[in-house]
C-alpha positions as CSV (number, residue, x, y, z in Angstrom):
1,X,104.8,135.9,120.5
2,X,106.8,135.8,116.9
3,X,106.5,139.4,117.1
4,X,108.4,139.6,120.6
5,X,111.3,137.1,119.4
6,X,111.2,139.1,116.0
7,X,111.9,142.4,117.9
8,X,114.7,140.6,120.4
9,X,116.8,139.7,117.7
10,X,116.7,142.6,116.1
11,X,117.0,144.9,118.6
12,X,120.1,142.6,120.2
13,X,122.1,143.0,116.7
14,X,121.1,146.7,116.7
15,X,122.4,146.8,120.3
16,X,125.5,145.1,119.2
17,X,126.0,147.3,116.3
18,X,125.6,150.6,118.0
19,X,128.1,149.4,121.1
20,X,130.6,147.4,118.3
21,X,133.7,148.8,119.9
22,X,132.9,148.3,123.4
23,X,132.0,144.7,123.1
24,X,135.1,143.9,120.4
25,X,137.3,145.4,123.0
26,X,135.5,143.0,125.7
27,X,135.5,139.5,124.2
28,X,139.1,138.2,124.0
29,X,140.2,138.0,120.8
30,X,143.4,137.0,119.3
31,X,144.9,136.2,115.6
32,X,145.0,132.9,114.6
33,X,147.8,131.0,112.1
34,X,144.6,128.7,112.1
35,X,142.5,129.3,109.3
36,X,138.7,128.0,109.9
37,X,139.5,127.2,113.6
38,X,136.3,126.2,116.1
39,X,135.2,128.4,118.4
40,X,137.8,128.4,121.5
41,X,138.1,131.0,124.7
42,X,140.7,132.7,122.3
43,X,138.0,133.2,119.4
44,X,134.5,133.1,120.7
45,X,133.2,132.0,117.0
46,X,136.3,130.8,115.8
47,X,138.3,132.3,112.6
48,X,137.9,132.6,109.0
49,X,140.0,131.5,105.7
50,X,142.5,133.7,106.9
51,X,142.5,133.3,110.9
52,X,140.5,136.1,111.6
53,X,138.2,136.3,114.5
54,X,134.7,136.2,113.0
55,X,132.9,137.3,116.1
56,X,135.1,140.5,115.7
57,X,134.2,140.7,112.0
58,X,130.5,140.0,112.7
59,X,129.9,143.0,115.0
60,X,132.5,145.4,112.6
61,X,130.5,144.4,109.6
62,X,126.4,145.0,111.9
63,X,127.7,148.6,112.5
64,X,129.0,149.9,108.9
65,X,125.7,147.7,107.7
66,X,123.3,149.6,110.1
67,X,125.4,152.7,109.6
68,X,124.5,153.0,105.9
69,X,121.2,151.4,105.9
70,X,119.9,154.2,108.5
71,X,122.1,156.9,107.0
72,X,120.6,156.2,103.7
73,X,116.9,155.6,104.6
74,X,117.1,159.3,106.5
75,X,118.2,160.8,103.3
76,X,115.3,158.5,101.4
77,X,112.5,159.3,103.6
78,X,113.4,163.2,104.2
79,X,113.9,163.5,100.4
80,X,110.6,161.7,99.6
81,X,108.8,163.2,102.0
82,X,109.7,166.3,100.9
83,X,108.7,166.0,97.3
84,X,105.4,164.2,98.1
85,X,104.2,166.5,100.2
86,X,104.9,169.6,98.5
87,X,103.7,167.5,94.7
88,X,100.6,166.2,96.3
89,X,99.9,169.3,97.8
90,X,99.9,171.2,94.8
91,X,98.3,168.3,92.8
92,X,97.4,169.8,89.5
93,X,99.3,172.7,89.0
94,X,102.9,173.6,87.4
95,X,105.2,172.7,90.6
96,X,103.2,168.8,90.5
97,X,104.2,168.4,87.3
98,X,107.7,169.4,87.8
99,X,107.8,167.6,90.4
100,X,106.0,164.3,89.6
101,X,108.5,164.9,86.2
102,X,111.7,164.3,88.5
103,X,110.1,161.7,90.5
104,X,109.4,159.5,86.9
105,X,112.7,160.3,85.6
106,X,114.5,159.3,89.3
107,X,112.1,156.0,88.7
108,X,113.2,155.2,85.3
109,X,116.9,155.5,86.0
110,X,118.3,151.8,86.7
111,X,119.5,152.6,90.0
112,X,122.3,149.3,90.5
113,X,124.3,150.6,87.4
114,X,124.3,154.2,88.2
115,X,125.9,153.5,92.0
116,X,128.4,151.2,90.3
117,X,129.3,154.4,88.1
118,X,129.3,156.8,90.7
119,X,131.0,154.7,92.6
120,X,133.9,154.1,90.6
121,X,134.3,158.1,90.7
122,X,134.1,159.2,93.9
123,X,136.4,158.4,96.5
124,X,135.9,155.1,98.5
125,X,134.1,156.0,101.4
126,X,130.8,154.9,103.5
127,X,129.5,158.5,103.3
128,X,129.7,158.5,99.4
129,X,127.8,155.3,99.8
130,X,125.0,156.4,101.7
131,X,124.6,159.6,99.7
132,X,124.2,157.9,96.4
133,X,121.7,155.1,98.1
134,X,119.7,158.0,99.6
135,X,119.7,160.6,96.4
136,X,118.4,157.4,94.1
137,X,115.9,155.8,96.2
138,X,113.6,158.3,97.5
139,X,110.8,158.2,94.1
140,X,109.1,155.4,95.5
141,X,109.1,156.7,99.0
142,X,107.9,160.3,96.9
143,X,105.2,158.7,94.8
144,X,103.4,156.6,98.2
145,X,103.2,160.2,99.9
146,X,102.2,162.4,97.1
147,X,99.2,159.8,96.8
148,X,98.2,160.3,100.2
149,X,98.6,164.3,100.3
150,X,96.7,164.5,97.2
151,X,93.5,162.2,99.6
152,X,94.2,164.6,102.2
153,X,94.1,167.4,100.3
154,X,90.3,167.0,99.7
155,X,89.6,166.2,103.3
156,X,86.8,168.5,105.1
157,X,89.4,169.9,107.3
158,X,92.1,170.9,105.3
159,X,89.1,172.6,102.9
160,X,87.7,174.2,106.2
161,X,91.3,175.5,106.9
162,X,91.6,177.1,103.7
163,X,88.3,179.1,103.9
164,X,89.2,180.1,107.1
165,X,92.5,181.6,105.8
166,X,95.0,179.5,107.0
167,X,98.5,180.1,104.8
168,X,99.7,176.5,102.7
169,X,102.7,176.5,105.3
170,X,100.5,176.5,108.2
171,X,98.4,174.0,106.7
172,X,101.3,171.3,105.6
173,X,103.1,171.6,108.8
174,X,100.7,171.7,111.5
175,X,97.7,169.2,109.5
176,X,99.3,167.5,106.3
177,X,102.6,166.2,107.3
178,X,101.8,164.9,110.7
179,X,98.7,163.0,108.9
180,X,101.6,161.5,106.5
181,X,104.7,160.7,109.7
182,X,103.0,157.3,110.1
183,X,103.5,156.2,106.5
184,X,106.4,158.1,106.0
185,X,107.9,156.0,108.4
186,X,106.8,152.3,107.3
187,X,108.8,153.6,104.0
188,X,111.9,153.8,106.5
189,X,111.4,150.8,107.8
190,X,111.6,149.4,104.5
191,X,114.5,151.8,103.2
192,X,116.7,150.4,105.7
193,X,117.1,146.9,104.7
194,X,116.9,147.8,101.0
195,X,119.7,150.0,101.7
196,X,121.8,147.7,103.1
């Protein structure tokens, strides 16, 4: 039953962030000299410090939060997925360790201080936001999946593939990968309040 209310809520603020403008052009809304005023029919939620409508701000600030959360757990899981796949698949060999080589210098890099850096040198945007969240967060995402692929890799199956000549490509698309969606996306799930 906790589930069902869990799920409720969030889907209503994910409803409320996708149709933000709709529903700010719906509820009335109006500038306040007030600062801090109660709610009213003029401001469903009433107004901040400065006599804004905080309803208004509420469902602004749900839609650029779900904007880069999503945006950046994309570029997290496609990234990580990626790499893990490709490093666990090839456990052992020359591309692992190049690979598993990015992944631990990607983990070792404090990611907070780096975004502040990068920050301060690209140009203000959302976009620039989600693209740094989603190029320093996908090792951990990496590491869970190349852990897996290197268990599946052993599997009966995927060894009775092989002998019966099936290429690597055939093998990671059509066996590996969708064997790996499931986990890949719990690490989403998770990306995507880390993001934000």
């Amino acid at each position: 039953m906790l589930e069902l209310v869990g799920l409720g809520v969030v889907l209503t603020i994910a409803l409320a962030a996708i149709a933000g403008p709709l529903i700010v052009e719906a509820v009335p809304h109006a500038p306040s000299e007030e600062p801090y005023a109660p709610p009213s029919p003029a401001n469903l939620l009433g107004t901040d410090d400065i006599g804004h409508d905080v309803l208004v701000k509420l469902v602004e600030g749900a839609r650029t939060s779900m904007i880069i959360g999503v945006s950046a757990a994309v570029i997290t899981t496609l990234i990580g997925l990626l790499v893990g796949v490709v490093a666990g698949y090839y456990h052992g060999g020359l591309v692992d360790e190049a690979l598993s080589a990015l992944i631990d210098v990607f983990l070792v890099i404090p990611p907070l201080p780096l975004m502040i850096v990068l920050a301060a040198y690209l140009k203000p945007s959302i976009w620039n936001v989600v693209l740094v969240i989603g190029l320093l967060w996908w090792p951990g995402t990496a590491r869970v999946i190349r852990a897996r692929v290197m268990q599946l890799r052993r599997a009966e199956f995927i060894e009775y593939l092989r002998c019966l000549g099936a290429s690597d490509a055939y093998v990671l698309v059509k066996h590996v990968i969708p064997n790996v969606v499931e986990l890949a996306l719990a690490r989403f799930i998770l990306a995507v309040p880390h993001a934000i």
